[in-house]
C-alpha positions as CSV (number, residue, x, y, z in Angstrom):
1,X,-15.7,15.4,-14.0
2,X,-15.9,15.2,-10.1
3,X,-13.4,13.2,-8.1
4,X,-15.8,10.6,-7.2
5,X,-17.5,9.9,-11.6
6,X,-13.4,9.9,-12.4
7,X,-12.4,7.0,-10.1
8,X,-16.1,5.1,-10.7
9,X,-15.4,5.4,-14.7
10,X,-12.1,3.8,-14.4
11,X,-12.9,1.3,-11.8
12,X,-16.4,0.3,-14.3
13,X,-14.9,0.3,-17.1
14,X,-11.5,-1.1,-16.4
15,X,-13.3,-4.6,-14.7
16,X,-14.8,-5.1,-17.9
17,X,-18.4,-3.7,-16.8
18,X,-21.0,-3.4,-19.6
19,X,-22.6,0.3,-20.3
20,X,-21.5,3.1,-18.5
21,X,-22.9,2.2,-14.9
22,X,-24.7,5.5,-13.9
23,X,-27.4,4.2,-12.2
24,X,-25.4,2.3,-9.8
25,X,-23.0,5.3,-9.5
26,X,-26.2,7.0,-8.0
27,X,-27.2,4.3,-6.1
28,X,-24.0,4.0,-4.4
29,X,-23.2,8.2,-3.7
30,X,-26.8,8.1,-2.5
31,X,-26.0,5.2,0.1
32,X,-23.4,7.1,1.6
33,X,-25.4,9.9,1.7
34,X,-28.1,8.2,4.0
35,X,-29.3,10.5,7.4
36,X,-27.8,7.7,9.6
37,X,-24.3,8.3,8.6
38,X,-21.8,10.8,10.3
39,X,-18.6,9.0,9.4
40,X,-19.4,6.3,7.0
41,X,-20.5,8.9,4.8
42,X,-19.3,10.3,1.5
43,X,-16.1,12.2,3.1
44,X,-14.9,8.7,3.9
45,X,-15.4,7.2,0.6
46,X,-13.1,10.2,-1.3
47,X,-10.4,9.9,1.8
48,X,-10.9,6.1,0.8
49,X,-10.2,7.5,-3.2
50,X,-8.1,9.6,-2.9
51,X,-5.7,7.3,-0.3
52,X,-6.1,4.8,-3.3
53,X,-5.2,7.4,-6.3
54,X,-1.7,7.9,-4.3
55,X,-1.1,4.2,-3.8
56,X,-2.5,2.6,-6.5
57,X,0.3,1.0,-8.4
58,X,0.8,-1.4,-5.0
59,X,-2.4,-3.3,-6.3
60,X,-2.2,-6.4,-8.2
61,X,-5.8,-6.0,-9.3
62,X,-6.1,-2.0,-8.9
63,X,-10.0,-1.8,-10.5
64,X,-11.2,-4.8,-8.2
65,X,-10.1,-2.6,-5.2
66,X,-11.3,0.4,-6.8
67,X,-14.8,-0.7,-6.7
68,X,-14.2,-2.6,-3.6
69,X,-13.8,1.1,-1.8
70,X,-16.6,2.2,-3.5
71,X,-19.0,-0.5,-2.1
72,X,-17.1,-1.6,1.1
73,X,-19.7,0.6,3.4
74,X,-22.0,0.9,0.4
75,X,-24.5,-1.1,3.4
76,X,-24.8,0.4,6.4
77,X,-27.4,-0.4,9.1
78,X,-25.9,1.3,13.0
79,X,-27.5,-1.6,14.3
80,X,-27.0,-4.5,12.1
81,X,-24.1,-7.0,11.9
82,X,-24.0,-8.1,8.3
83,X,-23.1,-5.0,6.7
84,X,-19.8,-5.6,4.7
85,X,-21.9,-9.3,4.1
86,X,-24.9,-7.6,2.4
87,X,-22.0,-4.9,1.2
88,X,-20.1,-7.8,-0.5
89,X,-23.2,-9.5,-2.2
90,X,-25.0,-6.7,-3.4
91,X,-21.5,-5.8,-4.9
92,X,-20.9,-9.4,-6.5
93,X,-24.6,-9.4,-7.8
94,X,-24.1,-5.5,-9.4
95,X,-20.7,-6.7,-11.1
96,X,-22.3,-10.4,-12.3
97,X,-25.1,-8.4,-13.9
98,X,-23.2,-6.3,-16.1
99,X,-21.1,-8.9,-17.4
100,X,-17.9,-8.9,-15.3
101,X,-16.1,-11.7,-15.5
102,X,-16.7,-14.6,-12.1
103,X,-13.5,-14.0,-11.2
104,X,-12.9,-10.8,-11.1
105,X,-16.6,-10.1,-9.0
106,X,-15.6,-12.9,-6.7
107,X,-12.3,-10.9,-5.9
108,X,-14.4,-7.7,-5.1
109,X,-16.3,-9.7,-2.9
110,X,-13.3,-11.3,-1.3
111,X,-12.3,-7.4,-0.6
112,X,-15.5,-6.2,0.7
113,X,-15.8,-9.2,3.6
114,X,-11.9,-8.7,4.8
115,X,-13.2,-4.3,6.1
116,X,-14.9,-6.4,8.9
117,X,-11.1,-6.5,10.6
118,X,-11.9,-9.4,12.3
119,X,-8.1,-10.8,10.9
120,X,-5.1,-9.6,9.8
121,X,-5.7,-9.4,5.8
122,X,-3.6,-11.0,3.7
123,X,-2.5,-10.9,0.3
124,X,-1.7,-7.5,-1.4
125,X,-4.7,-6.3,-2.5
126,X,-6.4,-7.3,0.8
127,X,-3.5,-5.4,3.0
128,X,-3.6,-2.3,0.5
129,X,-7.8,-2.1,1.2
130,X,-8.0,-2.7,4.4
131,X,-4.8,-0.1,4.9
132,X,-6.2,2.7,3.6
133,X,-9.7,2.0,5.4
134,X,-8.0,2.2,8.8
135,X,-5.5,5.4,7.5
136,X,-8.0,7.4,9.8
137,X,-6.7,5.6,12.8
138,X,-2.9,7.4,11.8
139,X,-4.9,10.6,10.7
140,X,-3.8,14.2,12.2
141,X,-5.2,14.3,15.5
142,X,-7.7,17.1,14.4
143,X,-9.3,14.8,11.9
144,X,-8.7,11.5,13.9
145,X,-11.0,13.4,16.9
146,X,-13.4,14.2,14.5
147,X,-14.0,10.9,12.9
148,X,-14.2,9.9,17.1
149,X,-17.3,12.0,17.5
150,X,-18.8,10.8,14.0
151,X,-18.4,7.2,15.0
152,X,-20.2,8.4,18.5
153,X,-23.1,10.2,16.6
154,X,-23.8,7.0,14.5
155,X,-23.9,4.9,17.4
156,X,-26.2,7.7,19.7
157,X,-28.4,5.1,20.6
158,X,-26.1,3.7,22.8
159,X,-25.6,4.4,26.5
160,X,-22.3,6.6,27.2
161,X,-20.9,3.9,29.8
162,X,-21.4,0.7,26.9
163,X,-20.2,3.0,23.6
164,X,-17.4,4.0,26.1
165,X,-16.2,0.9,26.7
166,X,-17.1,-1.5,23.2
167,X,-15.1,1.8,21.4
168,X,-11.9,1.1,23.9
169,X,-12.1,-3.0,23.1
170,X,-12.4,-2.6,19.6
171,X,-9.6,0.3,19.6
172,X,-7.3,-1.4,22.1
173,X,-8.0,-4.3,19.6
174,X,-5.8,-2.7,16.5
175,X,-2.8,-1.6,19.2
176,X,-2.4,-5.4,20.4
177,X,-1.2,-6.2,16.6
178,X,2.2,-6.3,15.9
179,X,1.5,-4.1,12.7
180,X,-1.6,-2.1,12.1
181,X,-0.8,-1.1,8.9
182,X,0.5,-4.4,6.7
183,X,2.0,-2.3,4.1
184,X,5.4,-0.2,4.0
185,X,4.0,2.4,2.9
186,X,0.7,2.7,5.1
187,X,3.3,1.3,8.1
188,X,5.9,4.0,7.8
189,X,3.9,7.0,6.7
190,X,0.8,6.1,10.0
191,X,1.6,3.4,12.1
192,X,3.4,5.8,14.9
193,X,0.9,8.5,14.9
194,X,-2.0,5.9,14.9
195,X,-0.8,4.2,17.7
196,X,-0.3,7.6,19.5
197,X,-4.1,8.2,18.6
198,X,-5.4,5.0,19.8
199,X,-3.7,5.3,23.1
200,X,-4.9,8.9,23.7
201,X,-8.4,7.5,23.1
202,X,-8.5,4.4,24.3
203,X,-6.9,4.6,27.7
């Protein structure tokens, strides 16, 4: 068993989901597998895993962020602005179906909408997901560059000048926080070398 059927078999069948959930399994490495994608792709989502596997006892509700990882880019349209929504729903709907309990699919949903970093999460789960989505901003510098020209392949169809200067606000964005990681753990094992990284970058 793979990394990526281990982590899905826990997450399924510790929410509560009904039958073994292989069709969605595929569904999901197949949406991460999409042409579009140079970053959001399936190295992500096992960086995403395995950051989780290390950290894991700092969730209250470690299966709902499980599968929140799993389907938190599970949409992704380079040009569309409702990704983590239509992420977030389709996740909801998948869980409701297979009888997960309201709550519980409602919490997953909850996770999927705070990876559009428009606010500081909050609560633990929330600042344990959103953590370990943004551990590529403290990542060595090798990988941290390379995860800069992925994000510049998926958005090719921009002009230079405009990707140039949206990528500084939004990176600029994440050094104005007080804390870019909300975690200890994420804060004292990244938060130096991310800020080195976004400074290099976003000068």
């Amino acid at each position: 068993m793979d990394a990526f059927e281990s982590s899905w078999q826990r997450a399924w069948t510790g929410i509560g989901a009904v039958g073994e959930g292989g069709a969605l399994f595929a569904q999901l490495k197949a949406a991460y597998a999409e042409p579009q994608r140079h970053y959001h792709t399936q190295q992500h989502l096992v960086e995403c895993l395995s950051a989780f596997d290390d950290a894991r006892a700092l969730a209250e509700y470690p299966h709902e962020v499980e599968l929140a990882l799993w389907f938190h880019d599970a949409i992704y349209d380079v040009k569309g602005h409702d990704n983590e929504q239509r992420s977030a729903d389709w996740a909801r709907t998948a869980l409701l179906a297979t009888g997960v309990d309201v709550a519980a699919a409602d919490r997953v949903h909850a996770l999927v909408m705070a990876t559009r970093h428009t606010a500081v999460p909050s609560g633990r789960d929330e600042q344990l997901l959103v953590d370990i989505d943004l551990s590529i901003l403290g990542a060595e510098r090798t990988r941290f560059d390379e995860y800069e020209q992925q994000i510049r392949k998926e958005y090719a169809y921009v002009p230079g000048f405009l990707f140039r200067r949206k990528r500084r606000e939004i990176l600029r964005g994440f050094l104005q926080r007080p804390r870019i990681y909300s975690t200890a753990r994420f804060h004292d094992a990244l938060e130096t070398r991310a800020r080195d990284n976004l400074q290099r970058v976003a000068a």
